[in-house]
N, C-alpha and C positions, 0 to 999 in steps of 0.2 A: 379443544372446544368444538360443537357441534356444528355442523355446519348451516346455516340458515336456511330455514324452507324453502323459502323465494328461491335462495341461489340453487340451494338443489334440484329444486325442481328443475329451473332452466339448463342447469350442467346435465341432468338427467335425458331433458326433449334434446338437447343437443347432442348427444352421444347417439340419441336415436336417431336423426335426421330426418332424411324424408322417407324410410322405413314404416315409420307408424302409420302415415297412409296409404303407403302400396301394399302392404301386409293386409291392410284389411279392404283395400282395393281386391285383393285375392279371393275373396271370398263370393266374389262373382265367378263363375264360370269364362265368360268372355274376356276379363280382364286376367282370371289364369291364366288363361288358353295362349292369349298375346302376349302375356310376359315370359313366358316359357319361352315365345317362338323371337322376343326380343322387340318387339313389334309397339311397345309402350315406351315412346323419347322423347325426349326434349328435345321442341324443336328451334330449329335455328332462328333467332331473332331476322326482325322486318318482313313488314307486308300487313293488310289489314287481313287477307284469309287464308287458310290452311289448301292450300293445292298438292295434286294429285295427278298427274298427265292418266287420258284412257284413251286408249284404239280403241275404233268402232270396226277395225277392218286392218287390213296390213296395210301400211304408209309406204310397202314396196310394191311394184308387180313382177312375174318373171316373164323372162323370153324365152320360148324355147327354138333348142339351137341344133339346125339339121345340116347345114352346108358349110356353115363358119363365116359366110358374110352376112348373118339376118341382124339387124340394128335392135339391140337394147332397147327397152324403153324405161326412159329413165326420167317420165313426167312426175313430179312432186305429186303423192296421192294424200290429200287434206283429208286425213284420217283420225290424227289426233287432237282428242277434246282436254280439258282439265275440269275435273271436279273441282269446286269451292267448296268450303265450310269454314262459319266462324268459330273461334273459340271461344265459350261458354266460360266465364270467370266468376265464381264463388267468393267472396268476402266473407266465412262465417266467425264472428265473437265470441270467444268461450269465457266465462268466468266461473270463475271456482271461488266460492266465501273462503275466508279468513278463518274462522272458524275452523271449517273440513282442514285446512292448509295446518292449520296449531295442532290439530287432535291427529293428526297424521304427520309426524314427525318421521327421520328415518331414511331409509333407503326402502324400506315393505311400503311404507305409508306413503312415501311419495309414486313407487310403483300403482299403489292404489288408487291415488286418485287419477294418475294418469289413464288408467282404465276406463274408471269411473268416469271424468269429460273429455280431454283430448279422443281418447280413442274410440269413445261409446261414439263421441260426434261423426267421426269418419264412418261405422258401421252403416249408423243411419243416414250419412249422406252418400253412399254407394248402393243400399237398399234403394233410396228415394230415384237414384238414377237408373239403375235396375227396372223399376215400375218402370218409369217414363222412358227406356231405351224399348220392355215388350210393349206395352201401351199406347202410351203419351200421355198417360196421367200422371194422378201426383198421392203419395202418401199423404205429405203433407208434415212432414218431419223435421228434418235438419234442411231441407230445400222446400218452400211453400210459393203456390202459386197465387197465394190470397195475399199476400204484403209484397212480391216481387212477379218480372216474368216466368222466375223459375229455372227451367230449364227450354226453354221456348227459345228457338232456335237452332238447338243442338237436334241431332239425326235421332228421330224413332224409328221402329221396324213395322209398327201398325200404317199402314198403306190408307187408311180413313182418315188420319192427319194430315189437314192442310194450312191448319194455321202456322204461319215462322218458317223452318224447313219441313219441308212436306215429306211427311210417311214414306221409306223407303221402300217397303213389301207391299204393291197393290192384291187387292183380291181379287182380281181378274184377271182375265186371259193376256196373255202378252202381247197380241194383236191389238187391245184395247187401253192397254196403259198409255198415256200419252204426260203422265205430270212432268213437271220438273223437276228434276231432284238433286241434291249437291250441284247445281248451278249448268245440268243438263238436260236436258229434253230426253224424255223416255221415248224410245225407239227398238221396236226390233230388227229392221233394217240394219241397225249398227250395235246390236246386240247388250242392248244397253235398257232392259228388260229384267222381272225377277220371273221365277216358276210360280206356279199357282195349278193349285189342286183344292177339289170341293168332295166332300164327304156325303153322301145321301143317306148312306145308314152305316155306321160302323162294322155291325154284322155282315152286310152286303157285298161295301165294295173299299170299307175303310184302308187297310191293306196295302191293297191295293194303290188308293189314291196316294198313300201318305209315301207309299215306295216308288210311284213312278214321279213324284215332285223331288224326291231324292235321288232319284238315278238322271234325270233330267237336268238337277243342278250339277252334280255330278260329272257330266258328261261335258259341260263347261268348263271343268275346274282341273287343276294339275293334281290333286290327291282328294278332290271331293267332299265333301261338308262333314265336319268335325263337331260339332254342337249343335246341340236338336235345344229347344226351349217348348212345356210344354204346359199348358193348363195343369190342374189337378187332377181332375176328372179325364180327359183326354190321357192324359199320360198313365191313369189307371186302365184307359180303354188300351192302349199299347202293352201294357203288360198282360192285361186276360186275354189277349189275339195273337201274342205272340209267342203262346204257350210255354214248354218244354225245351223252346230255341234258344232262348237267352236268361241269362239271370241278373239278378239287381244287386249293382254295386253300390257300396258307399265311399265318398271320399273320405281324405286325410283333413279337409278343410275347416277350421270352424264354423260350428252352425248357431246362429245368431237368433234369439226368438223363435219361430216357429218355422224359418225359412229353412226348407229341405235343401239339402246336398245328395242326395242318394241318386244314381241315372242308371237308365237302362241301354245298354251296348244296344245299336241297332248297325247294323254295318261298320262303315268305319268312325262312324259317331258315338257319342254321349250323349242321351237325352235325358234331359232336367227338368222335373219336375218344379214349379215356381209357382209359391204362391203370391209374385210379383204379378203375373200372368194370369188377369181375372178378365175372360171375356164381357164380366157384365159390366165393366167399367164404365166411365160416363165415354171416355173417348171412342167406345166399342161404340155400345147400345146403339141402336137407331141409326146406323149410316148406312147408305144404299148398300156399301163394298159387300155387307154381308147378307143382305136384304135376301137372295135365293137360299142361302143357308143357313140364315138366320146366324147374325153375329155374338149372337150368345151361344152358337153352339159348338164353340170349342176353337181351338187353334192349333196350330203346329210350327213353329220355324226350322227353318235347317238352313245354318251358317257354315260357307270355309270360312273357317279363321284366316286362313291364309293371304284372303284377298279384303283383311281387316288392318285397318293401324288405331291406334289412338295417342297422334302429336300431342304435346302438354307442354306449355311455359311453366307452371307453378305448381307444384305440387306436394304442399307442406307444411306442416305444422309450426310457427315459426319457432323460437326456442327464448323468447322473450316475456313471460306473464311479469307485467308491472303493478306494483302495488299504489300507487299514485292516482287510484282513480276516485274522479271528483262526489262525494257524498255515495261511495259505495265501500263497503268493509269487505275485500277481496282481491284477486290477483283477477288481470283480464289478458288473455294473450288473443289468437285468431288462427283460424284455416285457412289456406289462403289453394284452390283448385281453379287451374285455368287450363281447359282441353278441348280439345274437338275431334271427336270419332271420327273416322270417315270408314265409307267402304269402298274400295276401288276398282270391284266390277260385281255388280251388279244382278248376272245372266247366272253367278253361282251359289246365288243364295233362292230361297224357296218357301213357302208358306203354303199351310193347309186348313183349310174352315171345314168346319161342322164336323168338327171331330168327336163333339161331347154327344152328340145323338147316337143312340146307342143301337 
């Protein structure tokens, strides 16, 4: 006897587990990058927020030693700070008609719809976070800021975000960053700053700007920034300046809609081209950050991975669609994403404006 749709489908999400949504969690670059390096966990139950200890400085000092009687010094040096952040929780409802559920009977047919909602939903709600991790804006998709906060809260990279957690990459000098970010005061004295680089013409001194914010975060970092993120436009200005030096790879990754996967080797990096990464956003437009270089005029980041995590309580599609639901002909199951990025230093990550001016 066949097996029922309902049950199938559910023995089917269940055999999946929480695969369906890290698989298409992959299709970010940053969220590869970190599972690769193992950096995407569960994390340990209790507490209201996600910490992270940071030195501003060594919490030791030395003594140096000429005779064998000079005294240690062995004063407690109040070095260490902790990053907070919360984690950002998703409730999303999937329902799939009754209908779709009878005309796709099977093991192919139930594969198909699982495409078709479970999984289509996860794409678009990693896209949607994508935007608002380069940004802070919103697609507007599988996560909307028009019926919910969103994702308001959770860590963007655009340094013009102030509303919820404030923008982690300012565009300005490191002398002048002063926000607060992950639950610490921007400081260069304790190195708790990002790089920043401005662009006056691509032709000029583009280059230039974009490789000395890279060797600068760099020189921070134990292996240096591993993912570049980059406009459209901008990241076409990287490939016609960087002639004959480099060529353009494609990943092995699914590519979803019209989002590129293809990056250009720049040092020890990847850079990605995103059409998540729209300087003309509303979160861009008009903010002083970019006001000398005009923040329409392109962007660049450059992340280590290394000094990235992203903790997660939930993350998964549950394996339950019930058919029980009150004046609807359909199975209704849920996504259920509860995470909060952090970045745990700061001084080795990097951003470059007015990269689109040619």
């Amino acid at each position: 006897m066949p097996q029922p749709s309902t049950e199938l489908l559910n023995t089917t999400l269940a055999d999946l587990g929480s695969t369906l949504v890290m698989t298409n969690a992959q299709s970010m670059p940053l969220m590869d990058q970190l599972m690769k390096k193992k950096k995407v966990n569960c994390e340990p139950r209790g507490g209201t927020y996600i910490e992270r200890s940071f030195s501003g400085g060594s919490p030791a000092e030395a003594t140096r030693i000429d005779n064998g009687d000079e005294v240690a010094v062995i004063t407690r040096r109040a070095q260490i700070r902790k990053f907070q952040v919360t984690s950002t929780r998703h409730f999303v409802p999937i329902f799939i008609p009754q209908v779709e559920v009878d005309r796709n009977s099977g093991k192919n047919g139930i594969i198909k719809l699982i495409k078709q909602y479970p999984e289509m939903t996860a794409v678009e709600y990693f896209l949607d976070w994508e935007r608002f991790l380069l940004t802070g804006g919103y697609r507007n998709s599988a996560v909307s800021c028009v019926r919910s906060p969103g994702f308001l809260g959770s860590c963007t990279l655009n340094g013009a975000v102030t509303a919820g957690a404030a923008g982690l990459l300012d565009f300005a000098a490191p002398s002048a960053q002063t926000d607060v970010v992950q639950g610490v005061a921007k400081s260069e004295a304790i190195g708790n700053i990002n790089q920043y680089g401005v662009v006056t013409s691509f032709a000029g001194d583009g280059m230039l700007q974009v490789g000395l914010a890279y060797d600068t975060a760099a020189g921070n970092s134990r292996s240096g920034p591993d993912l570049g993120f980059a406009d459209m436009i901008s990241y076409q200005q990287m490939v016609t300046y960087s002639g004959d030096n480099v060529r353009i790879t494609s990943t092995d990754q699914p590519v979803y809609g019209a989002e590129s996967r293809s990056f250009l080797p720049y040092k020890k990096a990847k850079l990605y081209a995103s059409l998540q990464l729209d300087p003309t956003d509303a979160a861009f437009t008009g903010t002083t950050g970019f006001s000398t270089s005009s923040i329409t005029g392109g962007v660049i980041y450059w992340l280590s991975s290394d000094d990235w995590e992203v903790p997660y309580y939930k993350m998964e599609v549950t394996p339950e669609f019930r058919d029980d639901i009150p004046n609807q002909d359909g199975l209704l199951g849920k996504m259920v994403i509860d995470m909060g990025p952090i970045c745990t230093r700061l001084n080795t990550q990097a951003v470059v404006g007015g990269t689109r001016i040619p």
